[in-house]
N, C-alpha and C positions, 0 to 999 in steps of 0.2 A: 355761289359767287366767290365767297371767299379763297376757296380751296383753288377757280381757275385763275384770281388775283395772284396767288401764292406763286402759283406753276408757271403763269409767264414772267413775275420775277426773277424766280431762280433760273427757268430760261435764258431770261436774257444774261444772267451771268453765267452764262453758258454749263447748265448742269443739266444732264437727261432728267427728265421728272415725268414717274407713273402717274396719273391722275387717276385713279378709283371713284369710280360713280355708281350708285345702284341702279339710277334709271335714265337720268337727262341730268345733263349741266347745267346747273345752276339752282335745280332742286324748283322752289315757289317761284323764280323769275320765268320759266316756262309757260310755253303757251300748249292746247292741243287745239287739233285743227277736228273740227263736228262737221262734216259734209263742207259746205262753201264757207262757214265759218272758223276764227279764230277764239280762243278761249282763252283767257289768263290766266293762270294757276296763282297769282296770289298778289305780289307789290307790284303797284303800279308807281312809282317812284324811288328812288335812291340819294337818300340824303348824304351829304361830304360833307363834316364839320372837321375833322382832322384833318390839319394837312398835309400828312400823308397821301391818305386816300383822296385830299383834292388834287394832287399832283397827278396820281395815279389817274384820275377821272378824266384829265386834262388831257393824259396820253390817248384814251380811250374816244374822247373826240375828236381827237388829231387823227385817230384811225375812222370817226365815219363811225365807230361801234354808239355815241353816247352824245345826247344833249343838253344843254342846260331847260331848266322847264321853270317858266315862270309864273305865278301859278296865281303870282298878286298874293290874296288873303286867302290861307288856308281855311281849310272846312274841317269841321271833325262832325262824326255821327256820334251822337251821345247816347239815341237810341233809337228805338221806330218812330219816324216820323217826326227827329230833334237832331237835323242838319245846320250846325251851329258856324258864325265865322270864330276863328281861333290863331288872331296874329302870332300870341306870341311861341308855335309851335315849328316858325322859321325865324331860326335868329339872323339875324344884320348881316353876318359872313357868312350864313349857311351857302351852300349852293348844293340845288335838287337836281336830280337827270333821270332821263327818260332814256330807254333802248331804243334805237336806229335800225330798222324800222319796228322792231316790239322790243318788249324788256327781252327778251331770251340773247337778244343781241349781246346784251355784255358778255357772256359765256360761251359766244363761235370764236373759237379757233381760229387763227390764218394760217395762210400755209406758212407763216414764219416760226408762228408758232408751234405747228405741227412739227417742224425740223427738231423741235427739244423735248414735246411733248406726246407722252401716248396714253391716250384714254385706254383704261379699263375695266371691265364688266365688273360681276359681284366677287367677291373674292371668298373663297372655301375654305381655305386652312390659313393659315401662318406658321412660317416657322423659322427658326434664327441661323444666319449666314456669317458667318465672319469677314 
């Protein structure tokens, strides 16, 4: 997620930018699809306390990608069978999101962004350019 926040800012300041992925964007935010099912590969929310990245998040519901997710009283599992409430693991400012319609949402591309962005497979070598 990081890496496709990265690339559509520098996008937007108009800079070509490779995006190098080994397998799917966004890495844990992915889903796989099991016959008629979907599957998470790992966070089911995304927390914004910087605001940065809540501004950033702001844009991303403006696009339809991201929502705010109210969740009331956090839970945490402590362990088997120790699904505890845990307020103070959302602070007062925080604001949570959820991908529109899955988390893999945050990391599709638009065609806006495809005008600056080009995803890339695995990469083989490296070597230096002037």
């Amino acid at each position: 997620m990081a890496g496709v926040a990265a690339a559509r800012v520098l996008g937007r300041a108009g800079l070509q930018v490779r995006l190098y992925e080994r397998e799917q964007l966004g890495g844990r935010l992915g889903a796989l699809q099991l016959g008629e099912h979907q599957v998470g590969l790992g966070a089911t929310y995304v927390k914004a306390k910087d605001p940065l990245f809540k501004a950033e998040m702001a844009k991303w519901e403006e696009m339809g990608l991201a929502s705010e997710w109210s969740v009331g009283v956090p839970h945490f599992i402590e362990g088997p069978g120790d699904f505890r409430e845990k307020p103070e693991l959302k602070g007062p400012d925080d604001r949570w999101h959820v991908g529109r319609p899955n988390m893999a949402s945050f990391v599709q591309l638009s065609e806006e962004d495809r005008k600056q962005i080009t995803i890339c497979g695995e990469v083989s070598s490296l070597r230096w350019a002037e």
